[in-house]
NUMIBA-392517 format. One record per residue (C-alpha): residue number from 1; residue in three letters; x, y, z. Coordinates in pm, whole numbers. Example, Ala and Ser with C-alpha at 12.3 -4.5 7.8 and 13.67 -1.06 7.14 Angstrom:
+-----+------+--------+--------+--------+
: seq : type :   east :  north :     up :
+-----+------+--------+--------+--------+
:   1 :  ALA :   1230 :   -450 :    780 :
:   2 :  SER :   1367 :   -106 :    714 :
+-----+------+--------+--------+--------+
***
This chain:
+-----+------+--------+--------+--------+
: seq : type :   east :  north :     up :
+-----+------+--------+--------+--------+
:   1 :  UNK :   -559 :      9 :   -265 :
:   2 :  UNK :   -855 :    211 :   -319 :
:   3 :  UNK :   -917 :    393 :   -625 :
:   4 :  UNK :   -933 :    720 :   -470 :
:   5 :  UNK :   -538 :    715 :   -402 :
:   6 :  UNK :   -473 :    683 :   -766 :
:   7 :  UNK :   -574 :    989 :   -846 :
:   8 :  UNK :   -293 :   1230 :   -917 :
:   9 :  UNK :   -276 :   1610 :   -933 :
:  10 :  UNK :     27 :   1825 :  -1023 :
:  11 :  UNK :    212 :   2040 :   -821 :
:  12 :  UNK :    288 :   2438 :   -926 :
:  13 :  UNK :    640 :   2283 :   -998 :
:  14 :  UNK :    475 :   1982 :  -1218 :
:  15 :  UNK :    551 :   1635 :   -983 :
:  16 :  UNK :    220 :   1423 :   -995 :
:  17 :  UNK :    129 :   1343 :   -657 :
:  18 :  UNK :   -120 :   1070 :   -533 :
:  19 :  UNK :   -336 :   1201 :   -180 :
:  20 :  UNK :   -441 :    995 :    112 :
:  21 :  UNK :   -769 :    823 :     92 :
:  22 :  UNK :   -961 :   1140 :    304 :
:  23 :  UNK :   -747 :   1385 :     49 :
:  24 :  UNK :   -568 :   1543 :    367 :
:  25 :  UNK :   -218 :   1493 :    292 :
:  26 :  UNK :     -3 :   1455 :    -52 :
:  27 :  UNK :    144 :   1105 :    -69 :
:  28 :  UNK :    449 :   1105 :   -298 :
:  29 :  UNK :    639 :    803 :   -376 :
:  30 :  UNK :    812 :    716 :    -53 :
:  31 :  UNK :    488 :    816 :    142 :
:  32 :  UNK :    282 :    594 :   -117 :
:  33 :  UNK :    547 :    274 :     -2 :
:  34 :  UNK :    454 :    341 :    345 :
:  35 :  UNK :    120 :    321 :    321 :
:  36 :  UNK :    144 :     -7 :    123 :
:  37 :  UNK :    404 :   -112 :    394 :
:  38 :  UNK :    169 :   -110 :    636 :
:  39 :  UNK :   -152 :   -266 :    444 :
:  40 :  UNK :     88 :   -550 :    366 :
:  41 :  UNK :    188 :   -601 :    758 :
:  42 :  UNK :   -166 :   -513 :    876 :
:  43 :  UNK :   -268 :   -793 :    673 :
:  44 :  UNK :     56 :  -1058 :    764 :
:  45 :  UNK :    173 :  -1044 :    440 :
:  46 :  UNK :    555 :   -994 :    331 :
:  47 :  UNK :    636 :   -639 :    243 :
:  48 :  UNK :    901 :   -811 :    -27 :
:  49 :  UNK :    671 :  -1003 :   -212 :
:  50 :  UNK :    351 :   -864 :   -163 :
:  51 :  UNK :    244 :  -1282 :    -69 :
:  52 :  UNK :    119 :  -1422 :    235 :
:  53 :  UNK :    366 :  -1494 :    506 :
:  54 :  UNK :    360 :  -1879 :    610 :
:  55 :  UNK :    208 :  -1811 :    889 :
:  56 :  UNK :    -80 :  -1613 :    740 :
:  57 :  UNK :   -171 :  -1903 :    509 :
:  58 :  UNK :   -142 :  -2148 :    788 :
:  59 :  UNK :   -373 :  -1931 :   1044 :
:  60 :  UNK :   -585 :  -1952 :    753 :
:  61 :  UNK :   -559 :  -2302 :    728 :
:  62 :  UNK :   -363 :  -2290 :    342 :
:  63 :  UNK :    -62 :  -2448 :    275 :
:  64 :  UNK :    105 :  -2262 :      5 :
:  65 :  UNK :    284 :  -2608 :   -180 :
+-----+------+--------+--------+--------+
***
């Protein structure tokens, strides 16, 4: 995740919030899970475990043993 997103400001009622990588939208904590949702799928990997899906490791010619 880029190190821009972990930058957090506070809100006039105090929640930290992290913004989008271009700093256009707030990304709370459910928006935050989203976006690493997606990188995970984008990249074939499960969204449970954050690992490789078996068939990510064998288009890449892995074998996760």
């Amino acid at each position: 995740m880029p190190q821009l997103w972990l930058e957090t400001k506070v809100t006039p009622d105090g929640e930290k919030v992290l913004s989008d990588y271009y700093h256009r939208r707030e990304l709370g904590e459910e928006g935050l899970q989203l976006e690493l949702d997606e990188y995970y799928d984008e990249r074939g990997w499960d969204i449970e475990t954050s690992h490789p899906t078996s068939g990510k490791l064998a288009e890449m010619v892995l074998d996760r043993t």
